[in-house]
C-alpha positions as a printed NumPy array, in Angstrom:
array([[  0.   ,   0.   ,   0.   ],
       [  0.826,   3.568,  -0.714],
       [  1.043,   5.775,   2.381],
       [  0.99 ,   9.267,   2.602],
       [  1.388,  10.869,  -0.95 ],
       [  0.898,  13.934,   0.731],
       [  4.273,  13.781,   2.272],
       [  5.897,  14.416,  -1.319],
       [  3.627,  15.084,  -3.755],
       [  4.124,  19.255,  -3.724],
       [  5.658,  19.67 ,  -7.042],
       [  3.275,  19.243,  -9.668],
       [  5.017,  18.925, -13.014],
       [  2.845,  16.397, -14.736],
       [ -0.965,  16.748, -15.053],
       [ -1.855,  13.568, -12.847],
       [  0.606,  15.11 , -10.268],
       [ -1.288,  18.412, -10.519],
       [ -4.456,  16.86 ,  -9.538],
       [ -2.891,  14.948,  -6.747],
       [ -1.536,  18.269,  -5.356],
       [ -4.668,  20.367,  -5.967],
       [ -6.257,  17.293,  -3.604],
       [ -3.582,  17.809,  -1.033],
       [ -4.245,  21.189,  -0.954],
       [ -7.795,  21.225,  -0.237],
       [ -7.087,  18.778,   2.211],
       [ -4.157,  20.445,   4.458],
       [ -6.556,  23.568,   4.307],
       [ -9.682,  21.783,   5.509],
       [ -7.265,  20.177,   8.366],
       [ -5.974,  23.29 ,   9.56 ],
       [ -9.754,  24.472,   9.624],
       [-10.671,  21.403,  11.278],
       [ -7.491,  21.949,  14.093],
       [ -8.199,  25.614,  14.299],
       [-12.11 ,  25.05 ,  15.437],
       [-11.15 ,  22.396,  18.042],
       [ -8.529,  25.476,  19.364],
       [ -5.654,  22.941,  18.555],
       [ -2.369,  25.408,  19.423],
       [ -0.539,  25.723,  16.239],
       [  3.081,  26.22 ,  18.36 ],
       [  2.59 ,  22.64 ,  19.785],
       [  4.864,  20.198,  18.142],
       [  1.674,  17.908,  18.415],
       [ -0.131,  20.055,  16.121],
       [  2.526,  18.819,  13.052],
       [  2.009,  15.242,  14.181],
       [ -1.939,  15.518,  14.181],
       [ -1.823,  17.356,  10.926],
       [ -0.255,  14.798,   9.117],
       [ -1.835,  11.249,  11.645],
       [ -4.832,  12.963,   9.678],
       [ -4.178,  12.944,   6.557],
       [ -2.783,   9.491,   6.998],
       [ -5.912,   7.989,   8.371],
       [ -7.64 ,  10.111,   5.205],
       [ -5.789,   8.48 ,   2.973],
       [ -6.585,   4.711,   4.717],
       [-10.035,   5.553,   4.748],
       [-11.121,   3.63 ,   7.189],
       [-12.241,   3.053,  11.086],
       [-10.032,   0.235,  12.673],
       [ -6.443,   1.822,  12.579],
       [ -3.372,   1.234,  15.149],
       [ -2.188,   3.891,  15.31 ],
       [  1.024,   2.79 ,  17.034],
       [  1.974,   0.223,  13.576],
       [  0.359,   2.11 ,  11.131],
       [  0.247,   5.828,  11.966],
       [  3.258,   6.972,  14.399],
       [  6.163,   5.281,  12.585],
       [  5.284,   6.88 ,   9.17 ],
       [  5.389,  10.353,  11.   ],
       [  8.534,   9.28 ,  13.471],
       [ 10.184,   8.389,   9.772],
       [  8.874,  11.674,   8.341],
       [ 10.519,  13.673,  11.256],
       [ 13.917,  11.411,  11.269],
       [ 12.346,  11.032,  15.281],
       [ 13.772,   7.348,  16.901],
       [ 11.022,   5.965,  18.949],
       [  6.795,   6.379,  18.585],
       [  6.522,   7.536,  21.785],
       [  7.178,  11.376,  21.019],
       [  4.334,  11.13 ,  18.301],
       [  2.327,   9.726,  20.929],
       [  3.418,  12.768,  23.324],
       [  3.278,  15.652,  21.447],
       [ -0.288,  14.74 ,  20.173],
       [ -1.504,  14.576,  23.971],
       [  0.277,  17.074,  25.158],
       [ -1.635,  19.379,  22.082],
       [ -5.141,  17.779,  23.067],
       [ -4.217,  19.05 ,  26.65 ],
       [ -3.469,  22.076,  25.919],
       [ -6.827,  22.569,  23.792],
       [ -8.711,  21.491,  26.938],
       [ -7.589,  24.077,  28.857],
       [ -9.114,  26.594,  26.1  ],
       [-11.987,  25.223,  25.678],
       [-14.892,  24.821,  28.464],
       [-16.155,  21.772,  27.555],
       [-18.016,  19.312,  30.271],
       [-16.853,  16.578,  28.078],
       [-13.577,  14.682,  29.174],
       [-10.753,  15.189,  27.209],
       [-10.56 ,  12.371,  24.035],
       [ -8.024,   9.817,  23.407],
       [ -5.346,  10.709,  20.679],
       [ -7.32 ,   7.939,  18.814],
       [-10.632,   8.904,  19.589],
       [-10.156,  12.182,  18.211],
       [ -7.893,  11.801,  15.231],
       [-10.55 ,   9.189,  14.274],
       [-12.874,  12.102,  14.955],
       [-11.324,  14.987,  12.967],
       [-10.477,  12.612,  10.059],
       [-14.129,  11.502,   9.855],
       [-14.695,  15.471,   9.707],
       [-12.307,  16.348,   7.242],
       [-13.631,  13.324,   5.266],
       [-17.113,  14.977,   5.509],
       [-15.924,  18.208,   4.638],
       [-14.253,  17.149,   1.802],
       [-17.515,  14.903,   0.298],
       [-19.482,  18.347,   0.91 ],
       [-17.08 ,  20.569,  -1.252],
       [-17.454,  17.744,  -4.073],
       [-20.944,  18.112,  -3.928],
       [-21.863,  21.432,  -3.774]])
């Protein structure tokens, strides 16, 4: 399988490689929407990592993902970063610090629960731009 064409695919020479980064385009924008609205701080390292754990689980398309084989190594190779574990990290250490803006009565999510969640969103977002 193919992951992440996003990672490389920002030099569109050919016209099948324009299309691919017109897609990626529309979908790192509607990602950073999706981040900004949950009040997702962009200094966070985690932000990075949940930027692109998002497009990876677009790109799967579908529901039952480890992320610990499937997600956080492709972003620890990304960032030349040795273990998982500072994925992991930074991306609860950015939901944490969006709890603290936000007064929700809701507990804060799992790094799964809500990757799954804003992926599903951007996914949505996506199919409604196509549409309309």
């Amino acid at each position: 399988m193919n992951y992440g064409n996003y990672f490389f695919a920002f030099n569109p020479s050919a016209e099948n490689e324009k299309k691919m980064y017109e897609r990626n385009i529309r979908l790192l924008e509607t990602i950073y929407n999706v981040l900004n609205e949950y009040n997702i701080n962009v200094k966070c390292k985690g932000y990075t990592f949940m930027k692109d754990a998002i497009c990876i689980i677009t790109d799967l398309n579908r529901l039952d993902i480890c992320l610990e084989k499937e997600v956080y190594p492709l972003i620890a190779k990304k960032y030349a970063i040795t273990g998982t574990d500072t994925v992991e990290h930074g991306i609860r250490n950015a939901l944490k610090s969006a709890e603290f803006k936000t007064n929700l009565l809701m507990p804060r999510p799992t790094n799964k629960l809500f990757l799954l969640m804003a992926a599903q969103e951007v996914n949505a977002r996506l199919l409604k731009e196509l549409i309309v």
